[in-house]
N, C-alpha and C positions, 0 to 999 in steps of 0.2 A: 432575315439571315441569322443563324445562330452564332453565336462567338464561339470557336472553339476554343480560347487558349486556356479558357476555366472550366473546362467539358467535363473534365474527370476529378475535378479537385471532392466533391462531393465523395466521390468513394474514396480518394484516399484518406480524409477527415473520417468516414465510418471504420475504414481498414486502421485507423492509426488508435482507434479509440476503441476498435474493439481489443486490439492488442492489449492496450495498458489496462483494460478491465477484465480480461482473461490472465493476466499474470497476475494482478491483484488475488483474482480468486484460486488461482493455482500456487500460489508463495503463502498465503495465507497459513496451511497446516505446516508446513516446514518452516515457518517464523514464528508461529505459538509453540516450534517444540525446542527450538532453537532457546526461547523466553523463559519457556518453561526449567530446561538443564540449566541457563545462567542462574534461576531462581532458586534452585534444589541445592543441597549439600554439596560440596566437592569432592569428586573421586579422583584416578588413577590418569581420569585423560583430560577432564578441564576443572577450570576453578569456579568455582559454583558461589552464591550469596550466602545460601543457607539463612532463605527469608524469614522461615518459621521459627528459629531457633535464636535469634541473632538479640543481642543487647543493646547497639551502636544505634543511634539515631541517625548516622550515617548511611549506614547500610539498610535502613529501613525503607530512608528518604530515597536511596537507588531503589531498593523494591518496589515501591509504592509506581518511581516513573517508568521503570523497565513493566510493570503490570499494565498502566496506560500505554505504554509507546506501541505495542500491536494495533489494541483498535484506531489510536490516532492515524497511523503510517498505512494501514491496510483502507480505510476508509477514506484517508485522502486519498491513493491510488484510486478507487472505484469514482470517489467525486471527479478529479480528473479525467478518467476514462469518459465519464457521462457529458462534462462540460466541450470535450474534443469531437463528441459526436452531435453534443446539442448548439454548438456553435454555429453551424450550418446553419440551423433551422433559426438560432433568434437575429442570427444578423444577415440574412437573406439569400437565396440562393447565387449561383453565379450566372447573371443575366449580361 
């Protein structure tokens, strides 16, 4: 006889991890351009670093982590995506 009370837990573990690795990949250009305008000069509608031009060891040290912070945050998205669908498989099915 089969258990049913874990019958479907399998696909919502695939349904919940494709989510967070399709939002990874669709947030992705719209958070490198979001980095990109914090990184650029300041205009009329937001206040920008003005990474290239700047003196402040301050403001260099935010450039430098605001440059990392995309790959770190977009790359842990996808590691989690992968870990919520690969959880299934390394800790066993639902028997």
């Amino acid at each position: 006889m089969i258990n049913s009370k874990g019958q479907w837990v399998w696909a919502y573990g695939m349904m919940l991890g494709l989510v967070v690795i399709l939002l990874a990949i669709y947030l992705a250009p719209v958070g490198q351009t979001f980095i990109n305008d914090a990184m650029n000069e300041s205009t009329a509608d937001f206040v920008g670093m003005n990474c290239s031009g700047t003196t402040s060891n301050f403001i260099k040290g935010a450039c430098i982590v605001t440059d990392f912070s995309s790959f770190y945050f977009f790359t842990g998205l996808l590691l989690l995506g992968g870990a919520v669908v690969g959880a299934k498989i390394i800790f066993g099915g639902s028997e």
